[in-house]
C-alpha positions as CSV (number, residue, x, y, z in Angstrom):
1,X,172.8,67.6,50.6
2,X,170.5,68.3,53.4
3,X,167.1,66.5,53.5
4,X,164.5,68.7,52.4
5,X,161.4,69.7,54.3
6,X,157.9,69.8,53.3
7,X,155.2,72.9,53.5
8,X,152.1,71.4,54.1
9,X,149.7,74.3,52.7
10,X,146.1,74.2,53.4
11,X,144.4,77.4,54.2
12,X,147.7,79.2,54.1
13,X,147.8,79.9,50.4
14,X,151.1,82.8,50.4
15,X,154.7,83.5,50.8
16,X,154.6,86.5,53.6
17,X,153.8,85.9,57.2
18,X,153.6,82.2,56.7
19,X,155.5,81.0,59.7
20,X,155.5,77.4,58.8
21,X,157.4,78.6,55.0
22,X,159.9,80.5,56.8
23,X,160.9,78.3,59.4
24,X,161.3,75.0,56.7
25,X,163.2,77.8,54.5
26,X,165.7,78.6,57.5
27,X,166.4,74.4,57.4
28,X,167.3,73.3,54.0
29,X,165.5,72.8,51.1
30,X,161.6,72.8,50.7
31,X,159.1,70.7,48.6
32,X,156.0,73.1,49.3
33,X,152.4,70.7,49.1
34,X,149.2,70.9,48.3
35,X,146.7,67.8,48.8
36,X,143.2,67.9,47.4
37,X,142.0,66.1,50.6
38,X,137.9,65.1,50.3
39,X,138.3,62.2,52.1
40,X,139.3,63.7,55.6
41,X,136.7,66.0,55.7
42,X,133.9,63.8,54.4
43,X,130.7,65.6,54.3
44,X,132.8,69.2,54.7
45,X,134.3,68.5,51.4
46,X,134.5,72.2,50.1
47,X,131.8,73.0,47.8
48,X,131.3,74.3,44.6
49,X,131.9,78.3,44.8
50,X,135.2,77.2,47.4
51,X,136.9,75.0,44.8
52,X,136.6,77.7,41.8
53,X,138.2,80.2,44.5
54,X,140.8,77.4,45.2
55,X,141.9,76.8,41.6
56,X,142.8,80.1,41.1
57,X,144.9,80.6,44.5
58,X,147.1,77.7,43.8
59,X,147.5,79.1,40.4
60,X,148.6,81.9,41.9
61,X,150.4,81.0,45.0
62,X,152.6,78.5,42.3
63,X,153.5,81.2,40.0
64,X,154.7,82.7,43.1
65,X,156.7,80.4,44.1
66,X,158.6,79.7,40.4
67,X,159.5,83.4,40.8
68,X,161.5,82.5,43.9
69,X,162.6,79.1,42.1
70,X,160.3,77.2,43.9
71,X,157.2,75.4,42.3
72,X,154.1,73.8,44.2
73,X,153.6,70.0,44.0
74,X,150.2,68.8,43.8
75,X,148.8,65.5,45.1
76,X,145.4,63.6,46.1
77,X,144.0,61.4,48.6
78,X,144.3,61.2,52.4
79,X,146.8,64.1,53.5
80,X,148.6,61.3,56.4
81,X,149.0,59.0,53.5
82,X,150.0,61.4,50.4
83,X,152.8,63.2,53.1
84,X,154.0,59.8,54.1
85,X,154.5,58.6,50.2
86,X,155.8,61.8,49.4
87,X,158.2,61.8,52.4
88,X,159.9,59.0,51.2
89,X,160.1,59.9,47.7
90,X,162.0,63.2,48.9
91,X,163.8,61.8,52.0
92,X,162.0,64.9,53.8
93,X,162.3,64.2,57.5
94,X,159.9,67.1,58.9
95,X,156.6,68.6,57.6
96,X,156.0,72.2,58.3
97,X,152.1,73.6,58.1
98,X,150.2,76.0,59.5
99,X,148.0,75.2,62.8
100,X,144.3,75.0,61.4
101,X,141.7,74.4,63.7
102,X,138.4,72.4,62.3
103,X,138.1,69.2,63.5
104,X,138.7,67.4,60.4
105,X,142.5,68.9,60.2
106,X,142.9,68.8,63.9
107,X,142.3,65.1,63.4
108,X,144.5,65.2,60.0
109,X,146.6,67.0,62.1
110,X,147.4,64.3,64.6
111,X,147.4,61.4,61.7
112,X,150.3,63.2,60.3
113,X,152.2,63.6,63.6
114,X,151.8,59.6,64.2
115,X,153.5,59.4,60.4
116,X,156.2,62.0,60.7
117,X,157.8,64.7,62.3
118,X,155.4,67.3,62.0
119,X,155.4,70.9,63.4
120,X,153.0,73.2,63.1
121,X,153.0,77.0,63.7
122,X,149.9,79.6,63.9
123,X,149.6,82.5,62.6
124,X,146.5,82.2,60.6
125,X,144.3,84.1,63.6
126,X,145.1,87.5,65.7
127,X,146.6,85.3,68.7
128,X,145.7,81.4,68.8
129,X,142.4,79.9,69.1
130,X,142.2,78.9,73.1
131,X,145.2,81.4,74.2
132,X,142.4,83.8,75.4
133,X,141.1,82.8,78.4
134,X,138.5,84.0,81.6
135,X,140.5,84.6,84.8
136,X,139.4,81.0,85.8
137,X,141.2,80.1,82.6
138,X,138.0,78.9,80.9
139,X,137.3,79.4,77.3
140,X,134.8,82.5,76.0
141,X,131.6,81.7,74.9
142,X,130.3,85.5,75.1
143,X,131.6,87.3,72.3
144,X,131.7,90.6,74.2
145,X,134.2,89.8,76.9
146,X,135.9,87.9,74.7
147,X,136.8,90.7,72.3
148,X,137.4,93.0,75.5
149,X,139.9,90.3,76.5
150,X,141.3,89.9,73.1
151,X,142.1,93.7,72.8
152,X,144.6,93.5,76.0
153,X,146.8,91.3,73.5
154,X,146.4,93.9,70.5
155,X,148.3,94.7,68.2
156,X,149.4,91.1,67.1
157,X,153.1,90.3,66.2
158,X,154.2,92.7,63.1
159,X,153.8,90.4,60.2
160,X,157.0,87.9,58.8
161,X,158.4,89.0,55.4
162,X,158.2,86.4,52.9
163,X,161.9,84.2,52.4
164,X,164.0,85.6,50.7
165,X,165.1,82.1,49.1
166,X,162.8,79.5,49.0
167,X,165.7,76.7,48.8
168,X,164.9,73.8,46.3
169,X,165.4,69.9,46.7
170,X,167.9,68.3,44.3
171,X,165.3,67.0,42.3
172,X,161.8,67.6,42.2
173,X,159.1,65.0,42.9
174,X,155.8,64.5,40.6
175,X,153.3,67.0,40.5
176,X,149.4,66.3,39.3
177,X,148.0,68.7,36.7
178,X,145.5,71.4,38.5
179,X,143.3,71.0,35.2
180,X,142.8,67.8,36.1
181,X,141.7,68.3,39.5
182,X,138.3,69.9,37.7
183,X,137.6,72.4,40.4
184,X,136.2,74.6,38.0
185,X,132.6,74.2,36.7
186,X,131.7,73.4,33.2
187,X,128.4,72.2,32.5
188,X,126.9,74.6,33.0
189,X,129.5,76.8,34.2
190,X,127.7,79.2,37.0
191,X,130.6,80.9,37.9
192,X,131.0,83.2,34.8
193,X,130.4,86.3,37.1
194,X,133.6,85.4,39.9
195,X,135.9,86.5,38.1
196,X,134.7,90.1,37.3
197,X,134.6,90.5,41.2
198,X,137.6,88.9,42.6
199,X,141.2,87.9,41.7
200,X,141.9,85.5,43.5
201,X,145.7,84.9,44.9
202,X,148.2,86.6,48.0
203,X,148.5,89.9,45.4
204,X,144.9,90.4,44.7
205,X,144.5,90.0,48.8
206,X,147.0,92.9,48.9
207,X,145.4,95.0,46.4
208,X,141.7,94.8,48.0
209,X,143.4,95.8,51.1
210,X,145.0,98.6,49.6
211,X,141.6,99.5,47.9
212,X,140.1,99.4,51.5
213,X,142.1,101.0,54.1
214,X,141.0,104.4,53.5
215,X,137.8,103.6,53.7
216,X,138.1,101.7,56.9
217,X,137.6,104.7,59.1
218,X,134.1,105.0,57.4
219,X,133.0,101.5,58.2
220,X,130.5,102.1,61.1
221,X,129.0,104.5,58.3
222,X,129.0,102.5,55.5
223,X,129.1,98.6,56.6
224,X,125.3,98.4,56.6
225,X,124.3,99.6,53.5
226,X,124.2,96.9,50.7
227,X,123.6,99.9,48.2
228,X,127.3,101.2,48.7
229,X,130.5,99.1,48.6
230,X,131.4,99.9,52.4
231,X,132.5,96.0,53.2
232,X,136.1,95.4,52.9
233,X,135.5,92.0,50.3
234,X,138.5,90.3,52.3
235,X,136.8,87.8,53.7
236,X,137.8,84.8,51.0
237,X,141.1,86.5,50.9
238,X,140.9,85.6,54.6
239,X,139.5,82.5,54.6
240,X,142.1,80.9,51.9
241,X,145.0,82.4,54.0
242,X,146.0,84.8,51.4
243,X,146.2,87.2,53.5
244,X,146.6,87.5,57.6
245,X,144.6,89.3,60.4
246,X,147.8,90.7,61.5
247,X,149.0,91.9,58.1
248,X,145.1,93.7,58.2
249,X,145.4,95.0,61.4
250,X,148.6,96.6,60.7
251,X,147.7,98.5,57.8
252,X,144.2,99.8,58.9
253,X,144.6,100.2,62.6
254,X,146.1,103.6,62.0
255,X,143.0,104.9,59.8
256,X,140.9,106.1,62.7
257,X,137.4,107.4,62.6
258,X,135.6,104.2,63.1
259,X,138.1,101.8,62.4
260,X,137.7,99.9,65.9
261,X,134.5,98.8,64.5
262,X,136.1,97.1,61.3
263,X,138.7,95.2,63.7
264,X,135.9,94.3,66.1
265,X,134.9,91.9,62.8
266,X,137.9,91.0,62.6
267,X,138.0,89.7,66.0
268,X,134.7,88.0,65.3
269,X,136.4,85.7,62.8
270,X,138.9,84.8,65.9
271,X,135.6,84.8,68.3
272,X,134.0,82.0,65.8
273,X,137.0,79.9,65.8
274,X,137.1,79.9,69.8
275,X,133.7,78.4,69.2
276,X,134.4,75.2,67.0
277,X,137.4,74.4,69.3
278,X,135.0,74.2,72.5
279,X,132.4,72.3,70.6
280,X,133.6,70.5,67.0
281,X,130.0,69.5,66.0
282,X,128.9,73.2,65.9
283,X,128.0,73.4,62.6
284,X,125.3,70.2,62.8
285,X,124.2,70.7,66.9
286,X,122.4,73.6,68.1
287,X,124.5,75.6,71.0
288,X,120.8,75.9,72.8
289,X,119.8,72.5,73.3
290,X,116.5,73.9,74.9
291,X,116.1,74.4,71.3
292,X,116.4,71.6,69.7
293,X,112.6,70.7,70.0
294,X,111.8,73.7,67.4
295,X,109.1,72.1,65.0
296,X,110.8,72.7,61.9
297,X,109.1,72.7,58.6
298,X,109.3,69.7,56.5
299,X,108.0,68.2,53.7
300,X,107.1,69.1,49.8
301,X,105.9,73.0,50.5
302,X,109.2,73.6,52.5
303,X,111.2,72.1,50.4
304,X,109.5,74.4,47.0
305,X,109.5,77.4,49.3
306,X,113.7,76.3,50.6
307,X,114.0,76.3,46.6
308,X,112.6,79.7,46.0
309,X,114.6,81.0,48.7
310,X,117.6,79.7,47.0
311,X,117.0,81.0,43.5
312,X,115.9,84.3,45.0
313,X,112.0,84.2,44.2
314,X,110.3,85.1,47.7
315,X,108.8,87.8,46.8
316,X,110.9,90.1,49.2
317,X,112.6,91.9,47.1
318,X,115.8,92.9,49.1
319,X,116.3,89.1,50.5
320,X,115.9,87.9,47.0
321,X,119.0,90.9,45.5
322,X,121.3,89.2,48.7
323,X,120.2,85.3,47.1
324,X,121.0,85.9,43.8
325,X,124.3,88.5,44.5
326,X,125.1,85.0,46.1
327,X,124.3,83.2,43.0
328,X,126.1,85.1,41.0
329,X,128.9,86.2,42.4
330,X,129.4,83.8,45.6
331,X,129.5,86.6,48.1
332,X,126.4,88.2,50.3
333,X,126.3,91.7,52.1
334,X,126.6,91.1,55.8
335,X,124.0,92.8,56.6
336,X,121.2,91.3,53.7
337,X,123.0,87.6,55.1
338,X,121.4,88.5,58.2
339,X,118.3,89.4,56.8
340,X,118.0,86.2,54.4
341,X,119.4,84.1,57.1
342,X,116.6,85.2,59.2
343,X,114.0,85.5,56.5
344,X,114.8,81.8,56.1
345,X,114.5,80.5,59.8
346,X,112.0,82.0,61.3
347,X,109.4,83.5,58.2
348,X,109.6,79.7,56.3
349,X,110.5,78.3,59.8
350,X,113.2,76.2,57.7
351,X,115.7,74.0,59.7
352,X,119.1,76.8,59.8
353,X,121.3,73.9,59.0
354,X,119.7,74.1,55.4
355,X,120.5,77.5,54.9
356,X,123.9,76.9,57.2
357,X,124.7,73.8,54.3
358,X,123.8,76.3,51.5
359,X,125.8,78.7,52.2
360,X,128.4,76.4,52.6
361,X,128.1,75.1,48.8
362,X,127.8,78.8,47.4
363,X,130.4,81.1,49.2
364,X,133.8,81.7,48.0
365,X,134.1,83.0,51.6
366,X,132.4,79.2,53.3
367,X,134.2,79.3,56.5
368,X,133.1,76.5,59.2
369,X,133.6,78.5,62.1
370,X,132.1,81.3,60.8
371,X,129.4,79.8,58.7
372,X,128.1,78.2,61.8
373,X,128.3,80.7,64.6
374,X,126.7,83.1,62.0
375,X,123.3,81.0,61.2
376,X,123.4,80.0,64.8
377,X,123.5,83.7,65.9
378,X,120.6,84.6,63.5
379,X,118.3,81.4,64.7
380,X,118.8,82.1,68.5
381,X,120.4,78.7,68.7
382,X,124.0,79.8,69.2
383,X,125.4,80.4,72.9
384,X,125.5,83.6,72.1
385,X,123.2,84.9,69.8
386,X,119.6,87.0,69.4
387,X,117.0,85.1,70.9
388,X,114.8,83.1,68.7
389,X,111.5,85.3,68.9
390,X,113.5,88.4,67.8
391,X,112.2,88.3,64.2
392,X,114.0,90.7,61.7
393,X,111.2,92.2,59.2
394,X,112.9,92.4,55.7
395,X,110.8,95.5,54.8
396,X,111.7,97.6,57.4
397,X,115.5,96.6,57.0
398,X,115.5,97.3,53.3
399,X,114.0,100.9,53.8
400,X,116.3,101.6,57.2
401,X,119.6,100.5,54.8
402,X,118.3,102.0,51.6
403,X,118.8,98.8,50.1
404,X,117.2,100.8,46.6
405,X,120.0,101.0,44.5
406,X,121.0,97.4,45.7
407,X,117.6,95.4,44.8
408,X,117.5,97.3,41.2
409,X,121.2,96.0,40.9
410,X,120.4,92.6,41.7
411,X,116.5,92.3,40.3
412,X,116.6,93.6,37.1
413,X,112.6,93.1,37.4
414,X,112.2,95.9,39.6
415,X,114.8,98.1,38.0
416,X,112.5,100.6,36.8
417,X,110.0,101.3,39.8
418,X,109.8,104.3,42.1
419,X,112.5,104.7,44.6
420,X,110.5,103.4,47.6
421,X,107.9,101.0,45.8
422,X,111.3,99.1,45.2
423,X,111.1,97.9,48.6
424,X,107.7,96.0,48.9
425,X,106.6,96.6,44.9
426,X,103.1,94.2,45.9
427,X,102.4,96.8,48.6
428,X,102.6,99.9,46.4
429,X,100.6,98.2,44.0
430,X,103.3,98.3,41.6
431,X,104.7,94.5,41.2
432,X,105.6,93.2,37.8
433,X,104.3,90.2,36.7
434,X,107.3,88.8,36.0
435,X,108.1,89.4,39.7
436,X,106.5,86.5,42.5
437,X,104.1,87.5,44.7
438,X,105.5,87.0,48.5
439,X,105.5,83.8,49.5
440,X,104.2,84.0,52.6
441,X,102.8,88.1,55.1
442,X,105.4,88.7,56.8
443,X,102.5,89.4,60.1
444,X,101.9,85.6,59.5
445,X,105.2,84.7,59.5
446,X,106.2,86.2,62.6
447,X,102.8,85.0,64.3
448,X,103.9,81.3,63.5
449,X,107.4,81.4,64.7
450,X,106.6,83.0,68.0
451,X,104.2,79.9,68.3
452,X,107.0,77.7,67.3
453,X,109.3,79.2,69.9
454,X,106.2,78.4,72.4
455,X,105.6,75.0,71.5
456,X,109.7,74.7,71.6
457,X,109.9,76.2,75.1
């Protein structure tokens, strides 16, 4: 019998457009993988919100698979050393994965090729991270030009159709339990509201992008208000590889209205990854190393007020609805991340790395690339981002988005005031005492980053 190959599944977590399944299909047999790998990426081990999300897509993605007479293997440990031992139980001669692009797999990556015959294919990205490229041939750092450039390559390849046979090996090698991984929480478990907002898995991908599309030519409209469900919700989807920009582009492009604006974001995602190939450490290193003097807050009062912003108790009410919506249901409105990412840099003049390694813990969406150029964009220490003494004000932002509905939803202590006292309740006079006062004016806040960004400069 032909050897069998292995699918080396990572972020790739479905059965259609997933080049590196198809092509180890079109060989012979396939043993499809997945390694629980905490050792490569050492201190970008995923975090808590990431691994519930992950349970449930390899519960999924293996029931898929037994449908086409497949199954998914599980292992631990080192992915070089798991795919060489399970290589030789199997007599596989090739590995077939997706290309992935943060440093720890890039490095996994070349461990594996030094092992075995590995080939990797993309398709997880519009067009591959580093194919776009200035007229000199040098990498992007502007997001702008780089989207312009980006369109001239639009619209990516039409999606592959899942195999239709998933061949099986002879005999099938030993598979650990997912219970017994323990990705889930337990004591306590904080994750008892995930599942009321997403199903996780290649179908439930599908069905929030059904759910979507015809709102898609709304998005310029709708994306910024945190009081209406305008954002398309496919960004774990995205980030587990459940689903694929290109399978997204091709069924929204067509909606018109302001769709462009939906795909720019889309883009961004490809924008962000173009980032952490020119420079790995993004996520730890300022892009603005004229920055990197910025007299961060330290010590016990920091560290209470970091706390407070974590648990949502700052006093501002619609940064505090975005910090427990995170809580609660690992997601964040884009636009209230910005606010809270802000609120957290530049009014407690908190390191953004904290807020960055947060985040990072509590999003089912954590993405590397996008984690970092995001708090980097909002601290003015990305190459391209807003400036450092461009200081959002919460307040205003809550009454320009109408962010109402959306604090009452997510602050059940200021469910019952007036409509606009909802926004800034100590103002009106109106707070509850079961509400914090704010933690710190936001006049004073601003007064002592610009001084910060003085004493930087």
């Amino acid at each position: 019998m032909t050897a069998p190959g292995i699918v080396w599944f990572r972020r790739d977590l479905r059965l259609s457009d997933q080049a590196a399944l198809v092509a180890a299909a079109g060989e012979g047999p396939v043993v499809p993988v997945y390694i629980l790998d905490d050792d490569t990426p050492k201190h970008r081990r995923m975090g808590g919100a990431s691994r519930w999300w992950l349970h449930h897509s390899l519960a999924a993605l293996d029931a898929t698979l037994h449908e086409k007479g497949s199954r998914l293997i599980l292992r631990r440990g080192k992915s070089d050393e798991v795919l060489a031992v399970l290589a030789k139980e199997t007599g596989a001669t090739r590995v077939h994965a997706m290309r992935h692009y943060e440093p720890w797999w890039r490095n996994a990556e070349l461990a594996v090729a030094r092992r075995l015959a590995l080939v990797c294919h993309d398709g997880n990205y519009l067009v591959p991270p580093g194919s776009v490229t200035t007229g000199a041939g040098q990498p992007y750092k502007i997001y702008t030009p780089f989207w312009h450039a980006l369109q001239q390559h639009m619209p990516p390849a039409e999606p592959l159709c899942r195999p239709r046979d998933i061949p099986a090996p002879a005999t099938w090698p030993k598979s650990e339990k997912l219970a017994d991984w323990n990705l889930l929480p337990r004591k306590p478990d904080w994750s008892t509201g995930f599942a009321s907002e997403w199903t996780p898995g290649e179908a439930g991908a599908h069905e929030r992008l059904e759910d979507f599309r015809d709102e898609a030519a709304r998005y310029e409209a709708t994306r910024n208000l945190p009081s209406i469900k305008g954002s398309s919700r496919l960004s774990p989807h995205l980030h587990f590889g459940e689903i694929t920009p290109a399978q997204i582009w091709h069924r929204t492009a067509d909606r018109g209205g302001s769709v462009g604006t939906f795909l720019g974001e889309i883009g961004w995602r490809d924008y962000a990854q173009n980032i952490i190939l020119q420079f790995p450490d993004y996520g730890t290193r300022n892009g603005r190393p004229s920055l990197d003097d910025l007299p961060w807050r330290t010590g016990n009062a920091a560290q209470e007020e970091l706390r407070a912003w974590q648990r949502g108790r700052t006093g501002y009410p619609i940064v505090d609805a975005g910090m427990r919506q995170l809580w609660t249901t690992g997601w964040m409105h884009n636009r209230v991340r910005m606010i809270a990412a802000s609120f957290l840099i530049k009014h407690l003049l908190i390191d953004w790395r904290q807020g960055e390694q947060w985040f990072w813990d509590t999003l089912v969406d954590a993405d590397y690339a996008s984690n970092a150029v995001n708090w980097q964009w909002a601290a003015g220490t990305g190459v391209d981002s807003n400036m450092f003494v461009r200081i959002m004000a919460p307040l205003s932002q809550s009454e320009k988005f109408d962010a109402a509905g959306y604090i009452r939803e997510w602050v059940p202590e200021l469910a019952n005031l007036p409509h606009m006292a909802t926004h800034d309740p100590e103002e009106a006079g109106c707070r509850p005492e079961s509400y914090p006062a704010k933690i710190i004016g936001h006049r004073e806040a601003r007064e002592r980053a610009l001084a910060a960004a003085r004493a930087a400069r």
